[in-house]
N, C-alpha and C positions, 0 to 999 in steps of 0.2 A: 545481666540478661542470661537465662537458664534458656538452651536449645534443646526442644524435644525433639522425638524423630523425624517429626514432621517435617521436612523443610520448608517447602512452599508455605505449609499454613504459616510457619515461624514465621517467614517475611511479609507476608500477605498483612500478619499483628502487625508489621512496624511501617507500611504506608498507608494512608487513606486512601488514596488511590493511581489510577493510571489514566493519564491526558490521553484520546485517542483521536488524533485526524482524521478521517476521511472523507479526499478530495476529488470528486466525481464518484462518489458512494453510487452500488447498484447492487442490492440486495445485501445477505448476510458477510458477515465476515469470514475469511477461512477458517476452518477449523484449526491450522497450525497456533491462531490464537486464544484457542479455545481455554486455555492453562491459565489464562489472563481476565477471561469473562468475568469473573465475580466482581473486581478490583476496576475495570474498565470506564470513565467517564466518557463514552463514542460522542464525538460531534461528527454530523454528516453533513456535507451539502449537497444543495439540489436547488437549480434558479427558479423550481414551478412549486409556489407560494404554496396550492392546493395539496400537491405532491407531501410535502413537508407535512403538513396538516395531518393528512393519511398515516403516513409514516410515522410522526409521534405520537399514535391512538395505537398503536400495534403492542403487541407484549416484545421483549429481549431477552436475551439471557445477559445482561451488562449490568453493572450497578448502578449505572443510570442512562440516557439516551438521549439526546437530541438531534433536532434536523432543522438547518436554517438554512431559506433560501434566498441562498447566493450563490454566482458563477462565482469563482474565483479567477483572479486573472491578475497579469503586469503593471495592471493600472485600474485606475476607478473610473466609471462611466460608464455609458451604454455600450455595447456592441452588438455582431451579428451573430448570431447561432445559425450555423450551417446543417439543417436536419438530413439524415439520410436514410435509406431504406431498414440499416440498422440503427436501433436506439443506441449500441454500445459504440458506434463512429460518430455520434455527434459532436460536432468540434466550432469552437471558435475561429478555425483557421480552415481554408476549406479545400478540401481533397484535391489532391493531385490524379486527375483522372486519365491523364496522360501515362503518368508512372503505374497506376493503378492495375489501369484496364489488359495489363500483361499478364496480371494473375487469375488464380483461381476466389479466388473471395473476389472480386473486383464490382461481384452485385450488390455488397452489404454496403458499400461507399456510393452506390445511387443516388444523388441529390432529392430530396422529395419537398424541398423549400428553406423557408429562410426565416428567423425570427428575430426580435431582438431582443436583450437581457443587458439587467442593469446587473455589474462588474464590480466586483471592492479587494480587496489585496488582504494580507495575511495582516498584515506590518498595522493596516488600518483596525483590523478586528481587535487586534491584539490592544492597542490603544484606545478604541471603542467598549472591547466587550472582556477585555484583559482578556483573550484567548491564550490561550498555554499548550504545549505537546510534547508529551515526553516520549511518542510514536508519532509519525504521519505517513499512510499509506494515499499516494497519487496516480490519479492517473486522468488525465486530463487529454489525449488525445493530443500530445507534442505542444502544451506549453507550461509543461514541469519549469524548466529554466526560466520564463521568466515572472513565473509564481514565487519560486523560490528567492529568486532575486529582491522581490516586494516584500519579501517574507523574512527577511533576517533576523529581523525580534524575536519571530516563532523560533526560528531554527537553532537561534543561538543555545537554546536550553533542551534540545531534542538530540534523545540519542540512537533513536531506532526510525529508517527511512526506507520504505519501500515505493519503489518507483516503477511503474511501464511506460517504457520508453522506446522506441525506433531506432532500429539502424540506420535506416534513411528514411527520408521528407517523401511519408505518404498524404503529406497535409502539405502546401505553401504555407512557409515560413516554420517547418516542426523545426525543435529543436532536437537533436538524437541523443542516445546514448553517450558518442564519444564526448559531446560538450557536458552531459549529467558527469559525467565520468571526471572530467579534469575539475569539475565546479567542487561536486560531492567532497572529491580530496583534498582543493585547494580551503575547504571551512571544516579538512580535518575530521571526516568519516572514510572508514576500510568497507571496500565491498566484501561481503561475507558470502552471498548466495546469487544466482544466477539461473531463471530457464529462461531457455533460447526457442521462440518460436518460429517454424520456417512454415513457409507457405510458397505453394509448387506454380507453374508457373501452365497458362491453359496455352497446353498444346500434346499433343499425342503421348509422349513420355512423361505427362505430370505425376504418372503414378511410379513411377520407376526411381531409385537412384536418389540421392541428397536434394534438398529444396533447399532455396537460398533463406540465408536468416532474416525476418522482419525486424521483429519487435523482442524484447523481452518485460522478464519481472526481475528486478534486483533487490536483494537488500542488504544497507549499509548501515553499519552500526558507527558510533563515536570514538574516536581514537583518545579516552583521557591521558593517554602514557606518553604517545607520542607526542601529544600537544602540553605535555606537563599543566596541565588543568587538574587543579581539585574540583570537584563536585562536594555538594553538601549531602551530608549522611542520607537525607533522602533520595536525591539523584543517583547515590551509590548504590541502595538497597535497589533500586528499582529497574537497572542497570542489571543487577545478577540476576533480577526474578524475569529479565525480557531474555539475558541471555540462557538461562535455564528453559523455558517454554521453548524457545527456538534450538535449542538443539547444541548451542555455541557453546559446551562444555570446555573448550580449553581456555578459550579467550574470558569468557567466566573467572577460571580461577587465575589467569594470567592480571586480571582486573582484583579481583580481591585479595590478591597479594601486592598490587601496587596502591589498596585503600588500607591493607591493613599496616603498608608502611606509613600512611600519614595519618596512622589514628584515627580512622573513619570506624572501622570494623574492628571488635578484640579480640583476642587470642581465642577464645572459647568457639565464638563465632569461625573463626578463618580454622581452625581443626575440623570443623564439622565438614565446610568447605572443599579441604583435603580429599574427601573421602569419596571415591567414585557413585557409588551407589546414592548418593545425595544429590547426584548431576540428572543421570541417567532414567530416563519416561519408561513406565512399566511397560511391558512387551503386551499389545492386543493381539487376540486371535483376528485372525484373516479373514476378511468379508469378502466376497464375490461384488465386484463394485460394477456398474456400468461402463466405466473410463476401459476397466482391460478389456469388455468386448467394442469398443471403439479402436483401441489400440490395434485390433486384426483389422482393422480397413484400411484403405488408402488415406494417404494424409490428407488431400484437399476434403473429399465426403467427409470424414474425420470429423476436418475442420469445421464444413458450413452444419454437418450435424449438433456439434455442441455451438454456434451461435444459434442456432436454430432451439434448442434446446431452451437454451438461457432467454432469449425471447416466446416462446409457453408458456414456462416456468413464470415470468415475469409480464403476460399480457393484459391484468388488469391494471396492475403499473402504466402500459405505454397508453392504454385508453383514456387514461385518466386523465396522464400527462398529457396528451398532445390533441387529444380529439374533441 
């Protein structure tokens, strides 16, 4: 195998492609994975059959796209969807409006009714539809844990997991953080990244001073070292191309030097490797973004402005969906 300068493309040649989860899908994907677009298989889900429909007549930038609708959840069967004034709080589990109604966001968790949705499990698709993920990004509104639970097939062969999760049960029965947290480790993934969202609390000094933490984004990648697990040459390759896009240059080659001890990767390859300039994303010039004239306001306005925001941006979506 001759390595041209190119890295990316080099690896990009030696897989077909990248399994992409996404559970409780609500518009594009971040740009942090925008390195991975070309190479991407996206599944979405979404329980409004119509929705889907919509969604898979659209253009991507991915190598290919689909959207099937299903809830995801712990178990197979109907359940309740809990609607609320925001489309990005609807949840199967339904709002603690006691804990709630102390904060500043406290009107986007508004009940506006109730619907039902037929539920299927990871574990079942996988076995139905051979689903596979070499990514899965979740966010389901605190029932990450016991999706992932139904999910073990999926999981077992995934090695990049992005999660939003709770610090504490703004939902009866959420599941938080600290239980993703002991799960995540206990099947042998390292948390790699972390933002922490706080959200201020409605009373005279919300705008002053620290807010308590919510919710965050985490993401965890797979420990093959620790777990002394070999991956196969594909799982390997795919593995340097997720931790190069995401920025995880060290743990990258700390990884390709423990594939090029079992003969995965050869000498020619793991030199290239070596080489910082082969990790490292070209430097963009600086754009004037919206987010830093949000950053000079207070954090609650802040806040309901970018939900507010993301519900414009995305209004012929909630028409569709629910009206």
């Amino acid at each position: 195998m001759r390595i041209q300068a190119n890295f990316m493309e080099n690896l990009f040649a030696q897989v077909p492609s990248i399994n992409f989860l996404d559970i409780g899908c609500s518009g594009s994907l971040d740009d942090k994975w925008s390195d991975l677009f070309p190479l991407l298989c996206y599944t979405g889900f979404d329980p409004n059959a119509e929705e889907c429909q919509r969604l898979n007549q659209q253009t991507h930038p991915y190598k290919s796209a689909r959207y099937l609708p299903y809830a995801i959840a712990g178990e197979k069967g109907k359940n309740t969807l809990y609607m609320t004034e925001s489309i990005y709080c609807y949840s199967l589990l339904r709002p603690n409006q006691t804990w709630i109604k102390r904060f500043s966001f406290a009107d986007l968790f508004k009940e506006t009714g109730i619907d039902s949705v037929e539920c299927t499990t990871l574990n079942h698709l996988a076995e139905e539809q051979e689903l596979r993920a070499d990514i899965i990004k979740i966010d389901t509104q605190g029932l990450e844990l016991p999706i992932f639970q139904a999910g073990d097939k999926v999981l077992a062969d995934t090695f990049c997991v992005e999660t939003e999760t709770g610090f504490v049960q703004n939902y009866f029965g959420e599941t938080t953080y600290a239980q993703i947290d002991e799960f995540m480790r206990s099947k042998g993934f390292l948390m790699f990244d972390i933002n922490v969202h706080r959200v201020s609390r409605k009373n005279l000094l919300s705008e002053y001073g620290k807010q308590q933490p919510i919710w965050c984004e985490a993401v965890w990648l797979f420990d093959f070292i620790g777990q002394d697990k070999k991956p196969t040459y594909e799982q390997s390759i795919k593995s340097l191309m997720i931790c190069k896009a995401l920025n995880y240059c060290d743990y990258g080659l700390e990884l390709a030097t423990y594939f090029h001890s079992l003969g995965l990767i050869d000498s020619e390859l793991m030199s290239h490797l070596e080489k910082p300039e082969n990790w490292l994303k070209p430097k963009r010039k600086p754009a004037l973004k919206s987010g830093k004239l949000l950053n000079l306001l207070p954090e609650n306005i802040n806040r309901r402005l970018l939900f507010g925001m993301r519900e414009i941006l995305d209004i012929n979506n909630i028409l569709e969906k629910f009206c």
